[in-house]
Structure formats: structure tokens, C-alpha cells
C-alpha positions in Angstrom: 24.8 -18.0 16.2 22.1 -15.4 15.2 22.5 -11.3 16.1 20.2 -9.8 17.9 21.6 -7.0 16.9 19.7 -4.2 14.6 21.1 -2.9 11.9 22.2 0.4 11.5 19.7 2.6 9.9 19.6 6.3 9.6 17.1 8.2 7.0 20.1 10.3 6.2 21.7 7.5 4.4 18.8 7.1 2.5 18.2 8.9 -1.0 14.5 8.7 -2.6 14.9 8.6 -6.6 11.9 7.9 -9.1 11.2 4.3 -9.4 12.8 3.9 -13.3 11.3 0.3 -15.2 14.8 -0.8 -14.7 14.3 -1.4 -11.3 11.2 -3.4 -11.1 13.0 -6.7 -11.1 14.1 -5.3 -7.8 11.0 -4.1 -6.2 9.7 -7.5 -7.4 12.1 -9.3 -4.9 11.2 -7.2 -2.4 7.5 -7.1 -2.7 7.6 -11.0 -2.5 9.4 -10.9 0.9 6.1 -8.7 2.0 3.6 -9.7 0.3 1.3 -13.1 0.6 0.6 -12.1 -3.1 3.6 -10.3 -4.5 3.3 -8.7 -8.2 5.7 -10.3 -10.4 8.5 -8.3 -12.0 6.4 -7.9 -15.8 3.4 -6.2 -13.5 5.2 -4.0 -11.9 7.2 -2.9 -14.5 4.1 -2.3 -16.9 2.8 -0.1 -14.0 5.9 2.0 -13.8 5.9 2.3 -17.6 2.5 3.5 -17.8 1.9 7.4 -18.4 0.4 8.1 -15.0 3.4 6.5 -12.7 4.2 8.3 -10.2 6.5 5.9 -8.0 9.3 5.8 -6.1 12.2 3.6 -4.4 14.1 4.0 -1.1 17.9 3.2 -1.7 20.4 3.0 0.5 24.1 1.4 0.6 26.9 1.3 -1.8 25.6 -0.7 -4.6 22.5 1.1 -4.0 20.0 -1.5 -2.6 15.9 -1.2 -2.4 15.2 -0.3 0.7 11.6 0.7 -0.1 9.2 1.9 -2.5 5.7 3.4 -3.6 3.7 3.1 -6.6 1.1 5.2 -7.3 -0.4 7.2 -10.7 -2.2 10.2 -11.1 -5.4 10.6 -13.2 -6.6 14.4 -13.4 -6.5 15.9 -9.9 -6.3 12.2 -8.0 -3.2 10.3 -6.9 -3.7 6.4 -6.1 -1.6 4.5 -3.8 -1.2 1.3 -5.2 0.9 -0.4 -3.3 4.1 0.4 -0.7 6.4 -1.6 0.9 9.6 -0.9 3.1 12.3 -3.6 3.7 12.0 -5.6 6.7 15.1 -4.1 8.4 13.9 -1.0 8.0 10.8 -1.1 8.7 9.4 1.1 11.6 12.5 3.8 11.1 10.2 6.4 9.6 11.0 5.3 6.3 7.7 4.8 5.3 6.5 8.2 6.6 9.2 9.5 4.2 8.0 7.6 1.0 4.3 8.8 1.6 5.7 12.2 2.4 8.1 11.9 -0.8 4.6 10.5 -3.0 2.0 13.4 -1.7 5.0 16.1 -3.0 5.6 14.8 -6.5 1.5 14.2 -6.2 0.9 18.0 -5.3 3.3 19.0 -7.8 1.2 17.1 -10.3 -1.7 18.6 -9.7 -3.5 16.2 -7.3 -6.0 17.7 -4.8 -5.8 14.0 -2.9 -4.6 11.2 -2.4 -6.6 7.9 -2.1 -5.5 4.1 -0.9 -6.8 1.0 0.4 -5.4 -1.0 3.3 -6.7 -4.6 4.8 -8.1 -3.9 8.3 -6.4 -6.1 9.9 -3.0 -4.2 8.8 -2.1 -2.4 12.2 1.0 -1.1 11.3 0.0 0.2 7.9 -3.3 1.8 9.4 -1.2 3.3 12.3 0.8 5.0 9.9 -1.4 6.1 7.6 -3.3 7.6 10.4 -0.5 9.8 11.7 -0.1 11.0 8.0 -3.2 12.2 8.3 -5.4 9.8 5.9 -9.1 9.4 6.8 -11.3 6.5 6.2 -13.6 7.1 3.4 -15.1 3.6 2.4 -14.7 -0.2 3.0 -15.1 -3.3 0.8 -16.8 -6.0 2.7 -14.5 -9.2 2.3 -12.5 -8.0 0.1 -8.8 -9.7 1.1 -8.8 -13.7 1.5 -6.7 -14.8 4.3 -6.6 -18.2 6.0 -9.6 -19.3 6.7 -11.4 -16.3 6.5 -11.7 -13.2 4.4 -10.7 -9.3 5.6 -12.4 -5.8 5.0 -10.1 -3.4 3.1 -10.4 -0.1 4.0 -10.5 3.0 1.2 -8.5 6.0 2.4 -7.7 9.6 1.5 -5.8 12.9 2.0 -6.6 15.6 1.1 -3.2 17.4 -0.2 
């Protein structure tokens, strides 16, 4: 017998730390649950390594479990988005409001002027959000995401911090 039941989630209960190397075999697992072509754990981990890293991870729970992250880097007075994800019980609880919010802070307090992204067009959710936060459509790539049978714009988006 399945649950209809949704599972309790407060933000409260949720603590946003910086996204260590350590944990990329964990934000591995979950970007395969989200992605049709999830990073593997060595990617993600030499992105969180690098210099410019600015990423972090959404835990909650007691151990503390992945409930979300963002990686991005800096470069001069720039921050890039590279990828977000928020677990799939959680997702639509403002928790990815508060990892963007959480990334354009420690991007300010880096220096960055904005902030810049790219989402597939046919991402509602994702565009939805990122249009409440305030980013604007700056660019597109024709084509750019293969899908079944056919192939999707991705859009390029900034904020201006």
C-alpha cells in the first residue's frame, strides 16, 4: 500500500553548508535521480575542487541527507550557475528559492556584479522560478538540448546582483 501522504518539510529544518569534495558522491546520486544526463561523481567532484567553486548543498535530517544543491564558480565579477537540483520530496517547498538566494549572497560577497545560467525551455518549473528570482532572458541556443525525438532551445539567463 503506497502513501499519499507528503512528507514533512519545513525550510527551518534545513541548514545550507558549502558543498565540501567529500560530498560529491552524494550530489552524484542525487543528480542522477534528476537528471536524463546526470554528472558522475569524478565530474562533480573536480568542479567542486576547482578554485572558482562556489557551491552549495541543502541538508536536512539526522544523518544529514542531500536535500539539494548548486554549483556554480566565479570568474572576476561573474558568477555561473552550472547546475541545481532539489530532491524530489522537496521539490516546490521554496527550497530552491533558498539555494539561489543562498548562491547570489556568497556570489555578492565575492565580488560578482551578476549572475548568469542557462535553462532548457521546455523546463517550466525551473523557468518559473528563476523568473520570480528575478532572472531575465538574455540569449538562447538554438537546439541546444536533445530530447526524444527532438531537440530543445536553452535559454541564457542573468541577475544582475
Amino acid at each position: 500500500m503506497t502513501s499519499n501522504v507528503t512528507p514533512f518539510r519545513n525550510l527551518n529544518h534545513i541548514s545550507l553548508l558549502w558543498a565540501a569534495p567529500e560530498r560529491a558522491g552524494d550530489i552524484a546520486q542525487l543528480h542522477a535521480k534528476l537528471f536524463d544526463q546526470p554528472w558522475d561523481e569524478a565530474s562533480i567532484k573536480a568542479l567542486l575542487d576547482h578554485p572558482a567553486s562556489t557551491s552549495l548543498i541543502a541538508v536536512a535530517g539526522n544523518p544529514q541527507l542531500i536535500k539539494g544543491f548548486i554549483i556554480a564558480q566565479l570568474a572576476a565579477d561573474e558568477a555561473e550557475i552550472l547546475s541545481v537540483g532539489v530532491s524530489p520530496d522537496w521539490q516546490r517547498s521554496g527550497l530552491g528559492a533558498r539555494l539561489l538566494e543562498g548562491l547570489c549572497r556568497a556570489s555578492k560577497r565575492g565580488e560578482a556584479r551578476r549572475v548568469f545560467l542557462e535553462v532548457a525551455e521546455d523546463n517550466a518549473a525551473a523557468r518559473a522560478l528563476y523568473a520570480k528570482m528575478g532572472f531575465k532572458e538574455i540569449g538562447r541556443r538554438k537546439g541546444y538540448y536533445q530530447r526524444a525525438g527532438c531537440r530543445v532551445d536553452a535559454l541564457n539567463l542573468a541577475l544582475d546582483l
